[in-house]
SERO-4910 file (N, C-alpha, C, O; in steps of 0.05 Angstrom, whole numbers):
BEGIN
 pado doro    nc1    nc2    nc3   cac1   cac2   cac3    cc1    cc2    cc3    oc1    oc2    oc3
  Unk    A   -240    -85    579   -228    -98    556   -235    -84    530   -219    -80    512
  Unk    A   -261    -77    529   -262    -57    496   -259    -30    497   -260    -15    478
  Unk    A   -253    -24    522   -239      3    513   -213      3    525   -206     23    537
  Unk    A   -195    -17    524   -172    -20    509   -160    -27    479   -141    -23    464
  Unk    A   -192    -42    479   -189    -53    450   -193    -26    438   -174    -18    423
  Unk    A   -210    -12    441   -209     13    426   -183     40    422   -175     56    405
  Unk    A   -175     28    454   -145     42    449   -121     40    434   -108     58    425
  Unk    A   -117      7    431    -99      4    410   -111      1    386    -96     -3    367
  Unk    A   -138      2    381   -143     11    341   -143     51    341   -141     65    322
  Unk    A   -146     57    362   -145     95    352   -112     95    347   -102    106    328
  Unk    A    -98     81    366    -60     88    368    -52     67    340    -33     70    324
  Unk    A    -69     48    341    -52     40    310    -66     58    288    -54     55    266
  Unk    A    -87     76    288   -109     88    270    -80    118    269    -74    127    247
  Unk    A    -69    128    290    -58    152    296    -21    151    274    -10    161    255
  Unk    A    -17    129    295      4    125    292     26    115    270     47    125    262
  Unk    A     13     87    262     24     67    239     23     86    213     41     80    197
  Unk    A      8    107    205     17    118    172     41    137    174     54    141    154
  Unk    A     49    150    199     68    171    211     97    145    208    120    150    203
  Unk    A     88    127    212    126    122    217    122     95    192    144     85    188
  Unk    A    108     87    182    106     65    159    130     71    139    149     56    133
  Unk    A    124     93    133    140    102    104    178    111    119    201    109    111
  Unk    A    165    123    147    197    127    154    212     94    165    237     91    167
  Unk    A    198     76    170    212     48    181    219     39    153    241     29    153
  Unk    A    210     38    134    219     32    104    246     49     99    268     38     97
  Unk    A    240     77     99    265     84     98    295     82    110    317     81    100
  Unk    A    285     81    137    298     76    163    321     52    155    346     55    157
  Unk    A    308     28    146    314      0    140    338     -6    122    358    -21    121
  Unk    A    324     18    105    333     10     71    357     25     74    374     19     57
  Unk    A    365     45     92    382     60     97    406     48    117    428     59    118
  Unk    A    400     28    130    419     21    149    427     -7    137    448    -18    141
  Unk    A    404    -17    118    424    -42    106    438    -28     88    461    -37     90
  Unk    A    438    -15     75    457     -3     57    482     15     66    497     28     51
  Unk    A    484     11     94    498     22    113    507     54    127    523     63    143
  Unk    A    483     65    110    477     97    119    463     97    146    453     77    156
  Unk    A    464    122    156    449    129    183    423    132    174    407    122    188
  Unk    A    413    146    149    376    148    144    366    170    155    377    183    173
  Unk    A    340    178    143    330    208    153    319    193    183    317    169    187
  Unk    A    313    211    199    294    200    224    260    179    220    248    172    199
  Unk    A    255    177    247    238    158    236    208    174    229    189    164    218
  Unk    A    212    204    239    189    213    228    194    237    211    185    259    216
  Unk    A    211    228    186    217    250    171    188    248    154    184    270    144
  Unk    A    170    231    148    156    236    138    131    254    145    121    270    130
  Unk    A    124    250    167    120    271    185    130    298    185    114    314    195
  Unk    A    150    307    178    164    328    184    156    347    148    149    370    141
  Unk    A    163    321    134    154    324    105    123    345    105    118    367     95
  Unk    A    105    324    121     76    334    109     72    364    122     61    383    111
  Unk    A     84    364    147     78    391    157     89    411    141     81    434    144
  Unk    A    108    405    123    124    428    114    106    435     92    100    459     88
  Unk    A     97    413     76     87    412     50     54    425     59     37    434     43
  Unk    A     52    424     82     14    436     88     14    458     95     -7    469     89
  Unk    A     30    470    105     33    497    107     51    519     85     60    542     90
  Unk    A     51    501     59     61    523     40     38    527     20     18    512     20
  Unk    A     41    541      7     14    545    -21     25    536    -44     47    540    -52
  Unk    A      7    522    -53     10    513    -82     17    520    -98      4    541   -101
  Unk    A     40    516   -126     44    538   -149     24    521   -164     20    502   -149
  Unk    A      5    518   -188     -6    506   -199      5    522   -234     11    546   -238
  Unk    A      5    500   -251     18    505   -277     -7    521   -290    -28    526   -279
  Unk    A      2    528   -316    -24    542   -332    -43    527   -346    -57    540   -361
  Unk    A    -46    499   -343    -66    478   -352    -79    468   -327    -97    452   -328
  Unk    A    -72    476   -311    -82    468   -280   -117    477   -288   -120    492   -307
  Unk    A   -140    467   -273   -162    477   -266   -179    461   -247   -180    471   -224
  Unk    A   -189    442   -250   -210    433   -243   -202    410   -224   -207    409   -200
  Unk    A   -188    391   -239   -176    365   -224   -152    372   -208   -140    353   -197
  Unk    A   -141    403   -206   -116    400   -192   -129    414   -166   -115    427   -149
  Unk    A   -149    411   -165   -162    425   -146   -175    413   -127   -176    421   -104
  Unk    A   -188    388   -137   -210    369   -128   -188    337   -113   -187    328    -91
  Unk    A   -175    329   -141   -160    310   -142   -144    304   -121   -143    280   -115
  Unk    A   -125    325   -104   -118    320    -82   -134    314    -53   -127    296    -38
  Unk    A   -160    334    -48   -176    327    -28   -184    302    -35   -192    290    -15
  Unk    A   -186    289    -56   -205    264    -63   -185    234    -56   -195    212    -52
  Unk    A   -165    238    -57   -134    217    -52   -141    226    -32   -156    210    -22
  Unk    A   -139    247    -16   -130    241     10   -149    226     29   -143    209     46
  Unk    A   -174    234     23   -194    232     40   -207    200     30   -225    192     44
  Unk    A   -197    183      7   -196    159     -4   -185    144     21   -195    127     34
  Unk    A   -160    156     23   -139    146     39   -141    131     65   -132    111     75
  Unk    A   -170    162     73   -177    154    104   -194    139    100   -189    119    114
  Unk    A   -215    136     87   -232    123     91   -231     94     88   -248     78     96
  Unk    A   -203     89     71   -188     48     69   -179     45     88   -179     22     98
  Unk    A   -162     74    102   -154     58    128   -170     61    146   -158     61    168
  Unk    A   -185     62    147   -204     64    176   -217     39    167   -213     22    185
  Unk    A   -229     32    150   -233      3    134   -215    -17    149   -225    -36    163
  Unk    A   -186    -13    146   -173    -30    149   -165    -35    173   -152    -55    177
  Unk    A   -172    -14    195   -158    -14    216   -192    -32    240   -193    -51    255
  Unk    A   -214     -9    230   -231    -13    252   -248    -36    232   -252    -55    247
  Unk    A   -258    -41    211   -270    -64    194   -296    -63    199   -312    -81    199
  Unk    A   -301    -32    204   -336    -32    197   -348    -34    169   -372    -36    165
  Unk    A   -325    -32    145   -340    -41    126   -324    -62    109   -299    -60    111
  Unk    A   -333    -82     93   -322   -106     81   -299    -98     74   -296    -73     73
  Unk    A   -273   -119     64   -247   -114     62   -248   -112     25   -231   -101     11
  Unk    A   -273   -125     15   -272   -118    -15   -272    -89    -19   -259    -75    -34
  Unk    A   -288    -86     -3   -295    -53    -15   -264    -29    -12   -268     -5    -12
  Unk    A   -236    -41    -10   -210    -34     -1   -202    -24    -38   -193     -3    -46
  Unk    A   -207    -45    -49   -196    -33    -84   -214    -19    -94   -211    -12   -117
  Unk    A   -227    -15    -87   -246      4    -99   -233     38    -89   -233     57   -104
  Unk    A   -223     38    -62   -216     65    -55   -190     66    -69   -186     89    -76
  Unk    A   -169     47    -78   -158     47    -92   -150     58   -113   -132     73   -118
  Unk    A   -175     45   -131   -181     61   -154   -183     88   -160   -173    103   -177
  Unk    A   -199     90   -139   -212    126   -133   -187    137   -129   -187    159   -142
  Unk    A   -168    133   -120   -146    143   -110   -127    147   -142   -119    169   -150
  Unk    A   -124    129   -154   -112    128   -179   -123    140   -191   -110    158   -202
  Unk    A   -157    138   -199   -161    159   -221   -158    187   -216   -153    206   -231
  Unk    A   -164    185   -188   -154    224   -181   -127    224   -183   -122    248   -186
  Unk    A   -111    214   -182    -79    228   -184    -76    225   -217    -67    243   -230
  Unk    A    -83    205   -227    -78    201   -261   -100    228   -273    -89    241   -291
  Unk    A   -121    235   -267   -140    253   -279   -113    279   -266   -102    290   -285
  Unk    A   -105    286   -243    -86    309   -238    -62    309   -260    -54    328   -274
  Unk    A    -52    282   -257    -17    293   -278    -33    296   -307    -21    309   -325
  Unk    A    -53    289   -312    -61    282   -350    -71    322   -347    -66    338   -365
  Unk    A    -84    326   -326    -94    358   -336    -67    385   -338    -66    406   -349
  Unk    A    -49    369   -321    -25    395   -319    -10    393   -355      4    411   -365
  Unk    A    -15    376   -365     -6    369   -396     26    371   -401     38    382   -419
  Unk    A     39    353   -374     64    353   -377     76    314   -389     68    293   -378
  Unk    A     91    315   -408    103    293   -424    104    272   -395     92    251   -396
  Unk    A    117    279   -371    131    258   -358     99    255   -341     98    231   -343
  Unk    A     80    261   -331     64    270   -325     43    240   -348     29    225   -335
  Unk    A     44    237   -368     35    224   -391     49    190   -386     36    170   -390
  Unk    A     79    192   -377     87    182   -378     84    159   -352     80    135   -352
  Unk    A     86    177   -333     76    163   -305     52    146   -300     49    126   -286
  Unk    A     34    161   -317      6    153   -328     -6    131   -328    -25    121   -316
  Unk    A     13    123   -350     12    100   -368     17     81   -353      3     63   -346
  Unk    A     47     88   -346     57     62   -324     39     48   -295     38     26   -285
  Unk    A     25     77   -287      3     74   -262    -15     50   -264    -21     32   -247
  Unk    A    -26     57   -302    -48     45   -305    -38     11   -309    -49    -10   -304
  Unk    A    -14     17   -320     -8    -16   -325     -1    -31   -304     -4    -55   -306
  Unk    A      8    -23   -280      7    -36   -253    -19    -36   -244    -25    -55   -230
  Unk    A    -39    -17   -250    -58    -15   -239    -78    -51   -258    -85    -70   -244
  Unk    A    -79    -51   -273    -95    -73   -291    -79    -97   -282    -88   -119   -289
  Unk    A    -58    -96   -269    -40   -121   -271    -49   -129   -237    -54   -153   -234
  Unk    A    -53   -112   -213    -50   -119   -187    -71   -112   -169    -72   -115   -144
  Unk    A    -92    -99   -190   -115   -102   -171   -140   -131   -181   -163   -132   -172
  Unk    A   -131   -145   -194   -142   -172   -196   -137   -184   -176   -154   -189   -159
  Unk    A   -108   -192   -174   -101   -207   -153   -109   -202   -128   -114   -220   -113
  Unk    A   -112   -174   -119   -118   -161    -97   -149   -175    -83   -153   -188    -63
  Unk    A   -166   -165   -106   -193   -172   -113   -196   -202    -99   -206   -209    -78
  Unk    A   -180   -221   -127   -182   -243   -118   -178   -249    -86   -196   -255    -71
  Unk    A   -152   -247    -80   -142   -252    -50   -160   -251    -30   -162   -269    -13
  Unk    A   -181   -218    -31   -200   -218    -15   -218   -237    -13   -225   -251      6
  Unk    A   -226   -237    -41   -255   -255    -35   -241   -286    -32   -257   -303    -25
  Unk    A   -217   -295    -36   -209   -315    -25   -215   -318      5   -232   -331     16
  Unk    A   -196   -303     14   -196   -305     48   -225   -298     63   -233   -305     85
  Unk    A   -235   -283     46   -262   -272     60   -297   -301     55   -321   -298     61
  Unk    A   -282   -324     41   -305   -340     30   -298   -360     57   -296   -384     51
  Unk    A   -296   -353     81   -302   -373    106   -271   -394     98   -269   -418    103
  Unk    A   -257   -382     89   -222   -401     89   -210   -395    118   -207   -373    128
  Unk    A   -202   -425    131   -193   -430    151   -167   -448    145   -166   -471    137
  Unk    A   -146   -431    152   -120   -461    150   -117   -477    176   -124   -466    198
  Unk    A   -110   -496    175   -103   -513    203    -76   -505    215    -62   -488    204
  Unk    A    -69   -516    236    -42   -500    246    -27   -527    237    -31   -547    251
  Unk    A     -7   -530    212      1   -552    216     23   -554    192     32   -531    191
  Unk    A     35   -568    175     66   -557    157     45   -540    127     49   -520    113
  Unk    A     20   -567    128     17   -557     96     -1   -537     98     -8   -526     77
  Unk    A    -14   -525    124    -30   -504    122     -4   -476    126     -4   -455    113
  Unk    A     11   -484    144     28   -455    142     34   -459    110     22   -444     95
  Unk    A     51   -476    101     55   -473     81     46   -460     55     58   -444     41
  Unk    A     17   -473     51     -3   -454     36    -15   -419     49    -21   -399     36
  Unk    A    -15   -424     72    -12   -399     75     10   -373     73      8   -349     68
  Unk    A     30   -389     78     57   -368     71     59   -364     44     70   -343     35
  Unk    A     50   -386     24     46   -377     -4     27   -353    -16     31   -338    -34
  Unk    A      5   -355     -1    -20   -342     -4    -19   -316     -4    -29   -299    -20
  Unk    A      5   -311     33     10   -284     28     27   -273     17     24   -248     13
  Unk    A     50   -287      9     75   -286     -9     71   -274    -33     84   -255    -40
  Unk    A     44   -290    -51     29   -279    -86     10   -253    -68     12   -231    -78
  Unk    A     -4   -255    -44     -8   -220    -45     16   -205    -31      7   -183    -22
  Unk    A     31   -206    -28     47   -181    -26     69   -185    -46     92   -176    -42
  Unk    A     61   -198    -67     74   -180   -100     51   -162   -108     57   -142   -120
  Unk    A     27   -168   -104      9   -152   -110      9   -127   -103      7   -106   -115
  Unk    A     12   -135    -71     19    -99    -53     34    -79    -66     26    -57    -73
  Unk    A     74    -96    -72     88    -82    -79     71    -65   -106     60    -43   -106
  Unk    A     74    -85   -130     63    -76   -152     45    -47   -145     47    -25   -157
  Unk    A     29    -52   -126      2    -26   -117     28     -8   -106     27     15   -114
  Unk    A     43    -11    -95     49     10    -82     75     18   -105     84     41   -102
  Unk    A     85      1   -127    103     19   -145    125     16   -133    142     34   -135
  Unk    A    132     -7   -116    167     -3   -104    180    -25   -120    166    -40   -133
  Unk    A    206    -29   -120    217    -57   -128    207    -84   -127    198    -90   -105
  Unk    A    205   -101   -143    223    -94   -167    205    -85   -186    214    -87   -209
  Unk    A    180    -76   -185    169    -67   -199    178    -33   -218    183    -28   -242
  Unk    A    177    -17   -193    190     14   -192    204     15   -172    199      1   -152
  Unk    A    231     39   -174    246     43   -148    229     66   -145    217     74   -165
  Unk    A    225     81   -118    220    108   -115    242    125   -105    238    148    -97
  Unk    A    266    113   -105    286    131    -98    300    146   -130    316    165   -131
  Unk    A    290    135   -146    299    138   -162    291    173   -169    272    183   -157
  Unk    A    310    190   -192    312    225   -194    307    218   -226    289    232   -235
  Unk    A    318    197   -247    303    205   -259    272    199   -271    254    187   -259
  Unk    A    272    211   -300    240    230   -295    228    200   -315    207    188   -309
  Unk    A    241    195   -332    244    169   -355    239    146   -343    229    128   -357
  Unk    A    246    140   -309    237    112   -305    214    115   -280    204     96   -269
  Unk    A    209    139   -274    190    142   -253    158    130   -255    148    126   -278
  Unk    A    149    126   -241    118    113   -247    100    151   -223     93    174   -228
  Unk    A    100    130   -194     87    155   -164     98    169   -175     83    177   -192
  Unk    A    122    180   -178    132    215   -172    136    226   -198    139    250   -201
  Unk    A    134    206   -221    125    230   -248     97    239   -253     90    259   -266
  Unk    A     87    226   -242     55    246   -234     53    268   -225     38    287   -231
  Unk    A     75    264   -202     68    294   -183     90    310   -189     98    323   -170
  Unk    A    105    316   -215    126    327   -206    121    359   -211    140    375   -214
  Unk    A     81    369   -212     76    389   -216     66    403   -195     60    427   -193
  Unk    A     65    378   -175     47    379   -153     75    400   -135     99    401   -143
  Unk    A     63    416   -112     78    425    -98     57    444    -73     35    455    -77
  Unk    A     74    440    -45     55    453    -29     36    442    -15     43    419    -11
  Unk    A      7    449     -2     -7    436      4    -22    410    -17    -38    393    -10
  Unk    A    -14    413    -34    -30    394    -60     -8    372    -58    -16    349    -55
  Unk    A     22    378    -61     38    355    -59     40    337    -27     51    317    -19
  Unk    A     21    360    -14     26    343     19      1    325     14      4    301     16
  Unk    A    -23    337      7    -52    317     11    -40    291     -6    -45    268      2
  Unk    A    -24    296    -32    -23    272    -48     -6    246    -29    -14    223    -28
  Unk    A     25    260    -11     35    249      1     24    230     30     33    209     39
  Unk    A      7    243     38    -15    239     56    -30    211     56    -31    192     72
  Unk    A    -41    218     31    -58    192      7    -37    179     11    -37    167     33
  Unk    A    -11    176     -5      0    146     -1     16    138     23     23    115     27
  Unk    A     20    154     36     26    135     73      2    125     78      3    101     86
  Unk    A    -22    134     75    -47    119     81    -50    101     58    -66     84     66
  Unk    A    -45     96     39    -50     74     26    -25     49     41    -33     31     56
  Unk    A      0     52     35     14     38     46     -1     26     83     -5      3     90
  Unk    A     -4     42     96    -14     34    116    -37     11    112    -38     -7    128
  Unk    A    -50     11     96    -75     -9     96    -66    -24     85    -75    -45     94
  Unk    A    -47    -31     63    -45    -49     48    -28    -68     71    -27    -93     71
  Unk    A    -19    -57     84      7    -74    107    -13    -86    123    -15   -111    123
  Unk    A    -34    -65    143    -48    -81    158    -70    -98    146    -78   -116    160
  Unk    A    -83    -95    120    -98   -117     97    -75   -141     97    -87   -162     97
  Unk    A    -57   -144     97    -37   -169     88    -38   -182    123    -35   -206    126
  Unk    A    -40   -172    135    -41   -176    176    -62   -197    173    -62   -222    172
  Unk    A    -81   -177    174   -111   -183    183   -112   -207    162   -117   -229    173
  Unk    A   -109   -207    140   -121   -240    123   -110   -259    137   -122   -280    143
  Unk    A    -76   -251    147    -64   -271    156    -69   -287    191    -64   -307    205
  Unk    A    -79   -265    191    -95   -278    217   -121   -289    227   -121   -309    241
  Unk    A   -146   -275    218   -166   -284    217   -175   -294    204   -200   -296    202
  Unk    A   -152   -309    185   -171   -343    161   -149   -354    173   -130   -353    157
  Unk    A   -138   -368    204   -123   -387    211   -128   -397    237   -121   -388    259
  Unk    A   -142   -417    231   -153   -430    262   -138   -436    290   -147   -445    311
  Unk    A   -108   -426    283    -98   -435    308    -97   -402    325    -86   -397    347
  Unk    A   -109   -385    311   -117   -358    324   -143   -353    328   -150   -330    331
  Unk    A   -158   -370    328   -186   -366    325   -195   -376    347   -193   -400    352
  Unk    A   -206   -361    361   -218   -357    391   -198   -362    418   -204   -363    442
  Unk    A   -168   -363    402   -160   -371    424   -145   -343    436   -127   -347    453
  Unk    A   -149   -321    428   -138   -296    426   -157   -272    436   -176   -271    421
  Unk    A   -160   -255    454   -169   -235    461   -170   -215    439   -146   -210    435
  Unk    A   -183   -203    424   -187   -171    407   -167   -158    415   -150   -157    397
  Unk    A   -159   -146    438   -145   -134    436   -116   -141    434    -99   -124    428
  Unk    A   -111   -164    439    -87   -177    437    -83   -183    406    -61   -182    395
  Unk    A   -106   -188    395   -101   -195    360    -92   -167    344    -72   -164    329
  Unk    A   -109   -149    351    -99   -121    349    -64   -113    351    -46   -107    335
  Unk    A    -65   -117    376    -36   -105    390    -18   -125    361     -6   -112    344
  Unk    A    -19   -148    358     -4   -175    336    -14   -154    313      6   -141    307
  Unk    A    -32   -146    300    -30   -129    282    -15   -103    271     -7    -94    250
  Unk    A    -14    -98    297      0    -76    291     40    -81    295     55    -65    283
  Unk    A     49   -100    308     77   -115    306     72   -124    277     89   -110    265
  Unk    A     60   -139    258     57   -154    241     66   -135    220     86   -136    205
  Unk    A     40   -110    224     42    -98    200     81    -80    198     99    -79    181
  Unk    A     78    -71    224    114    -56    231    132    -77    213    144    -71    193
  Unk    A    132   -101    224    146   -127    213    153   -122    183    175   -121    172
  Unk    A    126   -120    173    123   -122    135    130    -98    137    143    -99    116
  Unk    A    134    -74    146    150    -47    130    182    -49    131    198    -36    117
  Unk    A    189    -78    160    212    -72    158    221    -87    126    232    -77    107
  Unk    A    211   -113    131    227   -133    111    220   -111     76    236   -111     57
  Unk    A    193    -96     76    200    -79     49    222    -57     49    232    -47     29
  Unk    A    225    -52     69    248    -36     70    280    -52     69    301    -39     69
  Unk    A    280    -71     68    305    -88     77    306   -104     43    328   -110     33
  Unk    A    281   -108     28    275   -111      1    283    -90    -11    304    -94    -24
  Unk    A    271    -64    -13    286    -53    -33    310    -37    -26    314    -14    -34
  Unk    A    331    -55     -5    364    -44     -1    368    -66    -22    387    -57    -35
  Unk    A    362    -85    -30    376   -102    -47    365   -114    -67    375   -132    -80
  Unk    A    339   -102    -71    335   -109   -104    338    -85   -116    348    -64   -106
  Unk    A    323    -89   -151    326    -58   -161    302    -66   -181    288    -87   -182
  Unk    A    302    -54   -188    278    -54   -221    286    -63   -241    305    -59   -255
  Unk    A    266    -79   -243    253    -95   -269    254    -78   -289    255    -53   -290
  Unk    A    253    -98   -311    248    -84   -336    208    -77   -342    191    -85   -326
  Unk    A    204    -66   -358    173    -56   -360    158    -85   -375    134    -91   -372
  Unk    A    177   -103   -393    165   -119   -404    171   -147   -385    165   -170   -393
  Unk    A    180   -144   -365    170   -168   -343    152   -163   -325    155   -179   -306
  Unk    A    140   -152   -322    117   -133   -304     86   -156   -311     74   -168   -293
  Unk    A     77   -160   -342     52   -177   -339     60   -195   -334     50   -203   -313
  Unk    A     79   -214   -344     89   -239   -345     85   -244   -312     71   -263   -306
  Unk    A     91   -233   -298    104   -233   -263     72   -237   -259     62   -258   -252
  Unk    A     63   -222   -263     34   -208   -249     14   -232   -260      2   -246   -244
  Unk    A     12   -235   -292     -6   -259   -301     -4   -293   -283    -22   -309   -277
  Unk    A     22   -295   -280     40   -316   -262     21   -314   -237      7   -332   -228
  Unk    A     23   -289   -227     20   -294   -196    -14   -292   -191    -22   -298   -169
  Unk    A    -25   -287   -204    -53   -284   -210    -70   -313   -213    -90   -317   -199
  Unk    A    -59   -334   -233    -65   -360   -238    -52   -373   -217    -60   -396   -213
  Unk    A    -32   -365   -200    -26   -384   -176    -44   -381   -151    -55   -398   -137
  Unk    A    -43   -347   -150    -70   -344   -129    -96   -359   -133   -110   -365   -114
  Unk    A   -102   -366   -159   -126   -375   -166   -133   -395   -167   -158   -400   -167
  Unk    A   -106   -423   -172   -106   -445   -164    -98   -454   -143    -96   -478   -142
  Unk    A    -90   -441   -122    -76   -443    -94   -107   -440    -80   -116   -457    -65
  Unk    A   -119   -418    -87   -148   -417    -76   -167   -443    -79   -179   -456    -62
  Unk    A   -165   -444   -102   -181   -461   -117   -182   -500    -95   -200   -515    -87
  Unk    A   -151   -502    -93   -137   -524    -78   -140   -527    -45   -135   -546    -31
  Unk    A   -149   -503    -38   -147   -493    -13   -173   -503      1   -175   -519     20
  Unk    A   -202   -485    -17   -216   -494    -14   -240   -524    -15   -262   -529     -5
  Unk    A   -222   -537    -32   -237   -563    -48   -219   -576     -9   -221   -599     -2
***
């Protein structure tokens, strides 16, 4: 039994960041009624991008050098966090961070306007959705158990509902940012990198399939292990195997999300975020009393 259990955390450890970003695409592509790239174009992406060499601009030095190994290797170390949980789930925004200030320290050193621009925007999702994040954890992680019953799903489907506005917000998709979007004026992720190219644009790309990956299986895992009608009555490896359907699940419905929303304006962004912040906080607050 545990070394099956070990089998399905290395195959969800292997597997889930390779097709995360392509089942999003996949999704968003067939509700909108296109065929879509394959499901491991992302995959196909990083190999291309790791075996070419970097152009680096003439302000490049120090951080365009460091900044990518440091995202990437952020990357692994949340999802392995998130996947095997040898270390606390707080300590998840913190690699976060690390991850943002190395891509924001990369676009601010190449000294490009859109580059400045992306920046800014990073940082203001960034102050708006890692509270909530924060919060959420140490919510679910303070010994919270729901009952199996209308008003515990209920509060629970809310719970995870205010964190995965948070997710989106972290991850920069609708309705926060589109990322399909070309131009350079409403970009947040890809006006950062639009200097990046090569092995530097693959490590960066790398970094966010692994971020996305944790944040999907972090939204799983709370939702399962603070709810008593899963609690001991479930084998590890079976809670696992539900983890990893769970998290597939949440890439489809974000992919099926942004075929039909679009982006917000920049000045409904706190409003949304301050909102969902004081609901997490009195929803907690209600939960626990």
């Amino acid at each position: 039994m545990e070394n099956l259990n070990y089998f399905i955390l290395f195959s969800i450890f292997v597997i889930f960041p390779l097709i995360a970003g392509g089942i999003i695409r996949k999704v968003r592509a067939r509700a909108q009624g296109r065929k879509g790239p394959p499901l491991l174009q992302n995959f196909y992406d990083l190999n291309r991008f790791l075996r070419k060499k970097p152009v680096d601009g003439f302000n490049s030095g120090f951080f365009a050098e460091v900044s990518p190994v440091l995202v990437c290797i952020s990357g692994i170390v949340m999802w392995s966090v998130a996947v095997f949980e040898w270390m606390p789930f707080i300590l998840i925004p913190f690699f976060l961070v690390l991850q943002r200030v190395a891509t924001t320290t990369y676009a601010m050193e190449t000294g490009s306007s859109f580059g400045g621009l992306g920046t800014s925007r990073e940082i203001l999702l960034s102050i708006s959705s890692e509270p909530i994040l924060l919060l959420s954890i140490l919510v679910a992680q303070s010994k919270l158990q729901l009952n199996f019953s209308w008003v515990g799903i209920i509060l629970g489907s809310l719970f995870l509902g205010a964190l995965m506005v948070a997710v989106l917000a972290e991850l920069a998709r609708p309705p926060f940012d589109d990322p399909r979007t070309h131009l350079e004026l409403t970009m947040v992720h890809e006006a950062m990198l639009l200097e990046a190219s090569g092995k530097t644009m693959g490590l960066f790309e790398l970094g966010y399939q692994l971020k996305i990956s944790t944040l999907f299986v972090l939204v799983v895992r709370i939702g399962l292990e603070h709810s008593k009608f899963v609690d001991n009555a479930i084998s590890k490896p079976t809670e696992n195997f539900i983890t990893f359907i769970g998290a597939i699940l949440i890439a489809i419905v974000v992919g099926y999300w942004e075929a039909v929303s679009v982006r917000r304006k920049w000045t409904w962004i706190p409003e949304v975020m301050g909102i969902t912040l004081l609901f997490i906080l009195v929803l907690g607050t209600l939960v626990k009393l």
